[in-house]
N, C-alpha and C positions, 0 to 999 in steps of 0.2 A: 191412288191406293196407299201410294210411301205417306203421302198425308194425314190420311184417315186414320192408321197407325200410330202414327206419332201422336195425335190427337185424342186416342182412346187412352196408348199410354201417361199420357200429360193426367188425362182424367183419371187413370187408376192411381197415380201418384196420388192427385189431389185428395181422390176418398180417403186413400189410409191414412194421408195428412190429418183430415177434418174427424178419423175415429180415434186419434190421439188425444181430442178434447175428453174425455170418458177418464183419464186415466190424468190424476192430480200428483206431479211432480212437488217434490221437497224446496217451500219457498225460502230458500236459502236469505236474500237480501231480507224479508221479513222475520227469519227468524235471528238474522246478524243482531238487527235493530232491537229484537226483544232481548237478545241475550245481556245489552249492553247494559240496557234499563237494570235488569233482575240482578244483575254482577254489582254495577251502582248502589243498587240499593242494599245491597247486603255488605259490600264494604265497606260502605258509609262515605265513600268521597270520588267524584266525579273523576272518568277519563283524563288522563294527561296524555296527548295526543303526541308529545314529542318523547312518550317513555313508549310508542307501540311495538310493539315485535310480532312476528308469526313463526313462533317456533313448532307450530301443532302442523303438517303437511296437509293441504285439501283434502276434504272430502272425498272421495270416488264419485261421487254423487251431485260434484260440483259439474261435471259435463254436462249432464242431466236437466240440471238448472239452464245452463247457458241452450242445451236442445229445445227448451221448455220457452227460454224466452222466446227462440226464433219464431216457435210454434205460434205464441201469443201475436205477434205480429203476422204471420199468414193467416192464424186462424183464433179472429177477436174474441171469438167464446169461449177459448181454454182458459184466458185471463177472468174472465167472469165466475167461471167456476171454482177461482182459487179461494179459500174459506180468508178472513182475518188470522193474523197467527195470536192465537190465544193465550196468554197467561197472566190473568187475573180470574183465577177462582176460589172460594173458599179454601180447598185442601190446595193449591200452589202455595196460598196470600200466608197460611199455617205453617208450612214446612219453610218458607222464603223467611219469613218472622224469626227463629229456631236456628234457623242460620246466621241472621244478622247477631242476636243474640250470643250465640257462641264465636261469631266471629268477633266481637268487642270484647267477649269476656275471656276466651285463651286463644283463640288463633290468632290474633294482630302479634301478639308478643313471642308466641312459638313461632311464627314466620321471620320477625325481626332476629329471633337466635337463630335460623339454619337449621331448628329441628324438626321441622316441616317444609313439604312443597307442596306447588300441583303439579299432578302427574299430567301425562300427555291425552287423559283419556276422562279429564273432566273429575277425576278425584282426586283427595288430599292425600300423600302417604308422610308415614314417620320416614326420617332423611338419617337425621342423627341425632339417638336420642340421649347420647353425653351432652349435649346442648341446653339439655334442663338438666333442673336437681334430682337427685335420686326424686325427695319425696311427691315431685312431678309426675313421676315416670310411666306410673301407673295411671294416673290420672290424663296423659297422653294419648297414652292406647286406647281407652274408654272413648274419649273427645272424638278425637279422630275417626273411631269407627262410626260415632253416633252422626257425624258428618259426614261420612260416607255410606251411610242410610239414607239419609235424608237425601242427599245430591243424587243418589240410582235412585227413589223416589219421585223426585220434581223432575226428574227428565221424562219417568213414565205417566207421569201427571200432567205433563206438557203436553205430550205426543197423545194421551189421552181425551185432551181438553178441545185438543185439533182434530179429534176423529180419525185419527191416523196413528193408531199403535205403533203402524211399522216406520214412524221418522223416530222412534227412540236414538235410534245410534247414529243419525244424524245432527239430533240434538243434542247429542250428548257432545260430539266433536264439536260441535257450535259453541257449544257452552265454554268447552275444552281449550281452545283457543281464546275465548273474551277471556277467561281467569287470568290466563298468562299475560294477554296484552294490560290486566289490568292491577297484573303484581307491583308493589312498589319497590323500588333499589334496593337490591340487598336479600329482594327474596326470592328462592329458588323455584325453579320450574323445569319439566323435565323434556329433553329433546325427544324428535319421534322414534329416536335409536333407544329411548331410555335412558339415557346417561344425565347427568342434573348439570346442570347451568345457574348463574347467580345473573339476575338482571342488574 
């Protein structure tokens, strides 16, 4: 009877194991790998692997993942049903462009001065903006904000393209972290207490 028992339990484990495939966890390592591309491309120059840091703190959502993977391996269909992580579509390929764009034409240089960073949360803020000239200054704030449109944009065009609204603020920390790790010497980036750092 102690047998039979344990035997029923073993099986009711196992169902709710197998009703876990229904429900698609945030694919963290695919979405590392697209973050890295999209950052690349818009900075114009490939990872330097010996400048990495991780100043952004995991995810919450990074357990999740690691649940997800054990899942994958007792139960092979949860793996099946996890989509590609998407981001090539007209309206990403637009707003990604727009950013390259103003990343060559005033963020390389406002980065280089100290009057910008990335913040902890996948946006740019002004740092210090005695670091340009007055007649900058104005033209600073505009910049900035119009990239900080477009980056809450392409996060929600991400998460959108994935079918999955709700990994916005997942990718967004995703993102959050490539920027930093893929800041060059000398440009700042902000700790997850908030406080700025010079890499």
């Amino acid at each position: 009877m102690r047998t039979f028992k344990s035997l029923m339990l073993l099986c009711a484990v196992l169902a709710a194991a197998s009703c876990v495939t229904i429900n698609v966890y945030f694919p963290a390592a695919a979405a590392e790998r697209a973050a890295e591309k999209f950052v690349d491309d818009v900075l114009g120059e490939p990872r330097e692997d010996s400048l990495l840091i991780d100043p952004v703190a995991p995810s919450p959502n990074a357990m999740l993942a690691l649940v997800g993977g054990v899942l994958d391996v007792l139960v092979p269909s949860a793996h099946a049903q996890q989509p590609d992580f998407k981001i090539n579509t007209p309206q990403i390929n637009a707003i990604k462009s727009r950013m390259a764009e103003r990343q060559r034409q005033y963020l390389n240089d406002w980065f280089d001065a100290g009057a910008i960073g990335f913040t902890n949360d996948g946006l740019v803020s002004v740092r210090d903006r005695s670091a340009v000239s007055l007649d900058q200054r104005r033209n600073l704030e505009s910049v900035v904000a119009d990239e900080n449109r477009d980056r809450s944009a392409v996060y929600r065009e991400i998460a959108v393209a994935n079918g999955r609204p709700e990994w916005q603020e997942e990718i967004q920390q995703t993102w959050a972290r490539e920027w930093q790790r893929n800041a060059r010497p000398g440009w700042y980036y902000q700790a997850p207490d908030g406080s700025w750092k010079r890499k």
